[in-house]
C-alpha positions as a Python dict, from the first residue, in 0.01 Angstrom:
ca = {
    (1, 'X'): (0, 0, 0),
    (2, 'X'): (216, -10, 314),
    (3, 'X'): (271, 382, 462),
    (4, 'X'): (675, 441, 423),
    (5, 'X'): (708, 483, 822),
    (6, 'X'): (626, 99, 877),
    (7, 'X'): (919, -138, 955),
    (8, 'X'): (1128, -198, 678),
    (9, 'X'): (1339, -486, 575),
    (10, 'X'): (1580, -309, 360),
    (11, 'X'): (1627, 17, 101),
    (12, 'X'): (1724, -48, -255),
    (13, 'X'): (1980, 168, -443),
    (14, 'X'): (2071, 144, -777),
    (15, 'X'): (2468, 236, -810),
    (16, 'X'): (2565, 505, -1038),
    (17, 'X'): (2811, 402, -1314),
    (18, 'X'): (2963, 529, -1640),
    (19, 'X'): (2691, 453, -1902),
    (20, 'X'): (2466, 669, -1652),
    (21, 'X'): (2401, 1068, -1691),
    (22, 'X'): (2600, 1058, -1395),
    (23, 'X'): (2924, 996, -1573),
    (24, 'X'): (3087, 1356, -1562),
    (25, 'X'): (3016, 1383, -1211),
    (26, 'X'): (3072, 1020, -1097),
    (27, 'X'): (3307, 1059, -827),
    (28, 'X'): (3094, 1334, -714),
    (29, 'X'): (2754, 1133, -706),
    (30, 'X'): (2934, 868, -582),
    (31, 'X'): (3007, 995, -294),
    (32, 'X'): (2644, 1088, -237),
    (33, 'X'): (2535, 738, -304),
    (34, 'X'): (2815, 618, -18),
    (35, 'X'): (2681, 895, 255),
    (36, 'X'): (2331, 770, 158),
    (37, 'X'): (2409, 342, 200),
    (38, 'X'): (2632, 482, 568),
    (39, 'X'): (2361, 634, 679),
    (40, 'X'): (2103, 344, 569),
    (41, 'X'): (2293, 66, 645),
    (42, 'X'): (2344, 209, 1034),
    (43, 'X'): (2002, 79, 1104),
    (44, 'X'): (1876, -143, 847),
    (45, 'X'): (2032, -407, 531),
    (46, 'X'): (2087, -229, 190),
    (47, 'X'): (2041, -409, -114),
    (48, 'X'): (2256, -260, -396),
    (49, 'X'): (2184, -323, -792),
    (50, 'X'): (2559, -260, -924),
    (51, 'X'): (2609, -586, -1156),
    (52, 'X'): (2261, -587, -1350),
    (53, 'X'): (2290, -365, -1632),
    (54, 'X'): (2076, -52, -1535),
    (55, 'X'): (2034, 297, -1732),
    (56, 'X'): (2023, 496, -1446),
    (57, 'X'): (1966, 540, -1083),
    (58, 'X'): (1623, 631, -1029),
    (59, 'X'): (1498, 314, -783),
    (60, 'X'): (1228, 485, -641),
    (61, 'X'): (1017, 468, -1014),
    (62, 'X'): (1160, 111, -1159),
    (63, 'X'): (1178, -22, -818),
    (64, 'X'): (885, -291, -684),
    (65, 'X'): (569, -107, -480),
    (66, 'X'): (514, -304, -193),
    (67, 'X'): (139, -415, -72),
    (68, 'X'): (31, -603, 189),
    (69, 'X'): (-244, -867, 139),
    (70, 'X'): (-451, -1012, 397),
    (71, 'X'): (-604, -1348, 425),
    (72, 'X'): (-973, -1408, 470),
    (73, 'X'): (-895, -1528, 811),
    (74, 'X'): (-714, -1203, 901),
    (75, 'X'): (-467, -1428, 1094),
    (76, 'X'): (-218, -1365, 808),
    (77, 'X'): (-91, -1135, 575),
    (78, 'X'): (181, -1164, 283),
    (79, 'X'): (396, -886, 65),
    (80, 'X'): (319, -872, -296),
    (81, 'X'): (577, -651, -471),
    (82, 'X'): (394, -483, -806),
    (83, 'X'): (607, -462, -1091),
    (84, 'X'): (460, -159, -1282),
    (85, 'X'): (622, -37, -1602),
    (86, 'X'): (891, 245, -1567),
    (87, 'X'): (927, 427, -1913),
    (88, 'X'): (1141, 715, -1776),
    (89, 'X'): (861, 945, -1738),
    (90, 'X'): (673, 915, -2036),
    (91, 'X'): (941, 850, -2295),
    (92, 'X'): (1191, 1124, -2221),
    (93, 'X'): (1472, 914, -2130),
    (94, 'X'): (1590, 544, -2194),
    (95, 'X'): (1472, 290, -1911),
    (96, 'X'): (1397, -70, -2103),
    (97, 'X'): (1699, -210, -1867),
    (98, 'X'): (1571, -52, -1543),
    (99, 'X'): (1249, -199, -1635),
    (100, 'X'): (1351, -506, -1657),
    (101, 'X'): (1574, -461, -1304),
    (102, 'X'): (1284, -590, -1088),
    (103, 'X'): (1249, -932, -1281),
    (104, 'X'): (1647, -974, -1230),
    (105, 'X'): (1592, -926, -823),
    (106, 'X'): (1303, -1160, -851),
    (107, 'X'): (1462, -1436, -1015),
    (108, 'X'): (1810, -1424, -814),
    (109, 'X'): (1633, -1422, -422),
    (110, 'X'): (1676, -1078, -317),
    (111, 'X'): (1364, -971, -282),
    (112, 'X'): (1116, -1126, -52),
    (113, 'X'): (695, -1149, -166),
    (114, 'X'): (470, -1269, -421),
    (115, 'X'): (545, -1118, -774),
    (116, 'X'): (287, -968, -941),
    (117, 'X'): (293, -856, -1365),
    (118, 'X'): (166, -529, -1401),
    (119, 'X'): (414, -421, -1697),
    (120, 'X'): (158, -281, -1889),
    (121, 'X'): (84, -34, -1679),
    (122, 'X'): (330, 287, -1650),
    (123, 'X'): (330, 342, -1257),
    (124, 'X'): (613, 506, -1050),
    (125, 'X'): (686, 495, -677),
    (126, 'X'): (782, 872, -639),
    (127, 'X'): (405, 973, -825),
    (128, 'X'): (248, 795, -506),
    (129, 'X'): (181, 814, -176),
    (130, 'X'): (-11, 597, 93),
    (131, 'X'): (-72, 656, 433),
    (132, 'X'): (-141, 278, 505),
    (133, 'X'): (-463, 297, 614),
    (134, 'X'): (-650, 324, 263),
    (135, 'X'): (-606, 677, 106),
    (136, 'X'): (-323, 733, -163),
    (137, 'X'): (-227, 1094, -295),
    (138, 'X'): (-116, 1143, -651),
    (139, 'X'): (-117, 1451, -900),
    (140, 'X'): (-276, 1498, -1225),
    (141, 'X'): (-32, 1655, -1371),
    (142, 'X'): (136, 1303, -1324),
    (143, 'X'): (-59, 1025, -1397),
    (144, 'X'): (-230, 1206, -1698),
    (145, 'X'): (73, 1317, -1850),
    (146, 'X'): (147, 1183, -2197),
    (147, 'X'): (294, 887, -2296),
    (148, 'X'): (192, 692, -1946),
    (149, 'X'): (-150, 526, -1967),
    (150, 'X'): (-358, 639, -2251),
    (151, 'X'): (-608, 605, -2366),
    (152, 'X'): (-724, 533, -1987),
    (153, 'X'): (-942, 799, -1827),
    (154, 'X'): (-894, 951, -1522),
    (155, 'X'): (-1161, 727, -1379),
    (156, 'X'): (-1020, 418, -1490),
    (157, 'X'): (-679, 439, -1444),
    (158, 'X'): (-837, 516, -1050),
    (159, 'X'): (-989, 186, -1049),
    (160, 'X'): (-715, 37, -1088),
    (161, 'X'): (-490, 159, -850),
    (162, 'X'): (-791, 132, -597),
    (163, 'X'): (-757, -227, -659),
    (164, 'X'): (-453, -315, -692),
    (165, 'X'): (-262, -38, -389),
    (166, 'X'): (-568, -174, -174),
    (167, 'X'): (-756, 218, -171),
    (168, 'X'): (-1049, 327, -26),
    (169, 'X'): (-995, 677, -213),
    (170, 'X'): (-773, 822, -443),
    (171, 'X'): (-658, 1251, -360),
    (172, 'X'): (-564, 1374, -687),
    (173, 'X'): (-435, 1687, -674),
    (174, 'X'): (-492, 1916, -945),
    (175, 'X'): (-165, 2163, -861),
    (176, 'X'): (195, 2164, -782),
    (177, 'X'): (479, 2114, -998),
    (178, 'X'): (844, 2265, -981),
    (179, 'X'): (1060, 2445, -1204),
    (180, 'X'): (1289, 2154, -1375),
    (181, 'X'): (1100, 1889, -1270),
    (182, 'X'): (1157, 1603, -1549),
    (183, 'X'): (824, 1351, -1340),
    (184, 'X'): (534, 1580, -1473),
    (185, 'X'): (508, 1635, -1109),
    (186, 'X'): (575, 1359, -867),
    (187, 'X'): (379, 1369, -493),
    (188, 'X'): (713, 1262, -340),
    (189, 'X'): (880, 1638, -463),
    (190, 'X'): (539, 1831, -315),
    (191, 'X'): (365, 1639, -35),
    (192, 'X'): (438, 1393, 196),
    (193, 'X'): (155, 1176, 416),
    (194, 'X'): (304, 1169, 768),
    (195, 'X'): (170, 970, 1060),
    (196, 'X'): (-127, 1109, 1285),
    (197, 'X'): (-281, 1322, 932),
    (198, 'X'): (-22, 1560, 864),
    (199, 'X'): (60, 1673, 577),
    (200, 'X'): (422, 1783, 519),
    (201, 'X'): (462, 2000, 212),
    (202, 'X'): (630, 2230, -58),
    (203, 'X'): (578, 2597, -21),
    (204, 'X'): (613, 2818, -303),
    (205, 'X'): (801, 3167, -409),
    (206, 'X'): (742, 3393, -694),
    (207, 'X'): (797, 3151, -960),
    (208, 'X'): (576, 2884, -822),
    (209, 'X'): (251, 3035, -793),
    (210, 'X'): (104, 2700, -836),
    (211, 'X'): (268, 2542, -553),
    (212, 'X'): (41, 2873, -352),
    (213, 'X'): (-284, 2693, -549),
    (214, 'X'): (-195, 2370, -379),
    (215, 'X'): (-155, 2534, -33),
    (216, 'X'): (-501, 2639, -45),
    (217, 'X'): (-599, 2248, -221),
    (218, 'X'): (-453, 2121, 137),
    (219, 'X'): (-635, 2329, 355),
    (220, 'X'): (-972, 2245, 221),
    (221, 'X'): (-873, 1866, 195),
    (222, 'X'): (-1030, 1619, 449),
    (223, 'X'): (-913, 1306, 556),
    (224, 'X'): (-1099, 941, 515),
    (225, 'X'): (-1291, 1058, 832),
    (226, 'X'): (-1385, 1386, 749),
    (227, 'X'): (-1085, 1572, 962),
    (228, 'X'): (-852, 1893, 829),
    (229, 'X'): (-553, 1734, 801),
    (230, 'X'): (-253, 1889, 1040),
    (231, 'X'): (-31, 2097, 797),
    (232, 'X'): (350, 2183, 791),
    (233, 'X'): (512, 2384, 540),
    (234, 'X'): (848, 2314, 433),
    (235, 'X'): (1075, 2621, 265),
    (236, 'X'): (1178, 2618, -61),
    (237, 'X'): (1537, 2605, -104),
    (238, 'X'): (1689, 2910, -283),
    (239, 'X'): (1715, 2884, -667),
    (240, 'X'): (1973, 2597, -751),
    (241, 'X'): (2120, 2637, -1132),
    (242, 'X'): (2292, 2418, -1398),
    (243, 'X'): (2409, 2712, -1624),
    (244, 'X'): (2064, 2885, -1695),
    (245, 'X'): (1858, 2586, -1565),
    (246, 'X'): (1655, 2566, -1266),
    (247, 'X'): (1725, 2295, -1100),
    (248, 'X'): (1359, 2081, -866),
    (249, 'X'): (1543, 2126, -567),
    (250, 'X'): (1272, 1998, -253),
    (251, 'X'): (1306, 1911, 113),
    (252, 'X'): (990, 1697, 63),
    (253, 'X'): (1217, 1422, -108),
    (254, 'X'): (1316, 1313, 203),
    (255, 'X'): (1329, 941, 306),
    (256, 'X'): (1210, 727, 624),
    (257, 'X'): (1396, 443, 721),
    (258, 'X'): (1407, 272, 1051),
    (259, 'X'): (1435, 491, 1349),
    (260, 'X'): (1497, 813, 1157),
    (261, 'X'): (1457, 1044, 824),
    (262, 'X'): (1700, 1089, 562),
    (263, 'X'): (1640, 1458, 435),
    (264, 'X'): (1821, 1633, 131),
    (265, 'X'): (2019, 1934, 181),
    (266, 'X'): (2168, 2189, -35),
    (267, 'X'): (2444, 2362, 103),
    (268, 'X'): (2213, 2635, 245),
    (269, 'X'): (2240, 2649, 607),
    (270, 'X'): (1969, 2773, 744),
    (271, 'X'): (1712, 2646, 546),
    (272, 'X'): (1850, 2286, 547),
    (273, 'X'): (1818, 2364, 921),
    (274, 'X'): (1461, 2504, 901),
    (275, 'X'): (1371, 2225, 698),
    (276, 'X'): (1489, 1978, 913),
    (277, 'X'): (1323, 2115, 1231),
    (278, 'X'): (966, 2126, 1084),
    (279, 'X'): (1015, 1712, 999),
    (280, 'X'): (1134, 1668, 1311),
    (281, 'X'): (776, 1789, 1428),
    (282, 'X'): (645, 1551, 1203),
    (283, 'X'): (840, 1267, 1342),
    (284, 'X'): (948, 1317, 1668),
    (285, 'X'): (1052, 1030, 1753),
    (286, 'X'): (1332, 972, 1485),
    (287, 'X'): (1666, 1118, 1371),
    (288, 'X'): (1657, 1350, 1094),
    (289, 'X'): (1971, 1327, 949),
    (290, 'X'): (2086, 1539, 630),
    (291, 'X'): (2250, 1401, 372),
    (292, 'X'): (2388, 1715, 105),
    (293, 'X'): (2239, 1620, -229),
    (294, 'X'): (2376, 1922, -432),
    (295, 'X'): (2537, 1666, -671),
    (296, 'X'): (2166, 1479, -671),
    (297, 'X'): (2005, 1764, -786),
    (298, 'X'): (2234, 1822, -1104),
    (299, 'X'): (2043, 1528, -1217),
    (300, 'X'): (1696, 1673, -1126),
    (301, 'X'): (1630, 1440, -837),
    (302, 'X'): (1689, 1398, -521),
    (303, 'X'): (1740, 1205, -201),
    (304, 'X'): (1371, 997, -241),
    (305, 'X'): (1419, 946, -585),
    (306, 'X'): (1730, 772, -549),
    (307, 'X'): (1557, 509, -340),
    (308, 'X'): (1319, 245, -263),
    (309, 'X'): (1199, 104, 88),
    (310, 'X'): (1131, -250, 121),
    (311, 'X'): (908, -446, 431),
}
């Protein structure tokens, strides 16, 4: 599985329309969705799923996970694009017709690698993480949540992705989740692999004690070679609410596209700011450029969620 800083060939989005959750905010989301493409589409092609039917707009969990396969000769590599099941997190929401998206790109040529089946299996690109070199992060909270993979054990649901993401070794972390968080705790809202081992990730307040837990998870983690990785802590942005609801507002659902990162902001100043400046230390040779997902949030996503990277 290809790190998310390598070259890409294009970002997927999946267009909001009426028959989405989106629908009494749609001009509002909308214009979210058109700052996101401007901002994409400056340095790299956008494909956009408008015209096949779609639930919602989630591409980063029904859209293809992209791994690289190498010859025996070495001399050449191809793209295979896994097609894992998206069940809208276990069940909780409709997603047969964003499951079947994938099959639709396939067919019609917009999409470029070998297709592989792996509907039965309930996989999605935000509860993963590679850093392209052999080690993918994941939570259990996640990928043991109901209504995914039973009756698969921990250690075989591990073989698997070993096999087919191309792993040496699987991190599972055992904390971190946020308040309103619909995923069961995605890696892509918490921590982020970042080139040279760092770790980018979520720190916690009074109501997330468990995001403190995962903190000290981090520190005692190693990489492949036996190294502390090199840890930044990103803020948590200041309780976001839909009438009593918490909303899983994150900086860590930021995304990397060619030449620069695409981070989430809430209308809070000087932690967008903060937040900003500790991924530019993380990437220092990019743009980080914020795009305001208040709207995003509503819908208990965010800027990551909404997308998926292609090579």
């Amino acid at each position: 599985m290809l790190a998310e800083w390598e070259h890409q060939s294009m970002v997927q989005l999946t267009w909001p329309h009426e028959g989405t959750d989106w629908a009494p905010i749609l001009d509002e989301i909308t214009a979210v969705y058109e700052n996101m493409a401007r901002e994409i589409r400056k340095r790299e092609p956008l494909l956009v799923v408008d015209t096949i039917p779609h639930n919602d707009t989630w591409a980063r969990d029904h859209g293809f996970i992209t791994v690289e396969s190498s010859t025996l000769d070495t001399l050449h590599s191809q793209l295979l694009l896994l097609d894992f099941k998206f069940n809208g997190w276990g069940e909780k929401f409709e997603a047969k017709l964003d499951n079947a998206i994938n099959k639709h790109l396939y067919e019609q040529g917009l999409v470029k690698g070998i297709y592989e089946d792996h509907l039965d299996f309930v996989l999605e690109g935000g509860s993963i993480e590679s850093d392209g070199k052999g080690t993918v992060f994941t939570t259990e909270c996640c990928l043991m949540a109901p209504h995914r993979n039973q009756p698969l054990t921990k250690e075989e649901i591990e073989e698997r992705l070993k096999e087919w993401l191309g792993a040496e070794r699987i991190v599972w972390l055992q904390h971190g989740s946020l308040i309103g968080d619909d995923t069961d705790g995605h890696i892509d809202t918490l921590v982020r692999i970042c080139p040279d081992d760092t770790l980018l990730y979520t720190g916690g307040d009074k109501d997330h004690p468990d995001l403190t837990e995962m903190e000290k998870e981090l520190q005692e983690l190693r990489t492949i070679d036996g190294k502390p990785y090199r840890l930044l802590k990103l803020p948590l942005p200041r309780p976001i609410y839909d009438d009593d609801d918490r909303l899983p507002a994150t900086y860590a659902n930021y995304l990397i596209v060619n030449g620069a990162v695409l981070v989430p902001t809430y209308n809070q100043p000087d932690l967008d700011q903060e937040a900003m400046d500790i991924i530019q230390q993380a990437f220092p040779d990019r743009d980080i450029v914020g795009i305001d997902c208040c709207a995003v949030i509503k819908q208990h996503g965010s800027l990551h969620c909404c997308t998926m990277q292609y090579y």
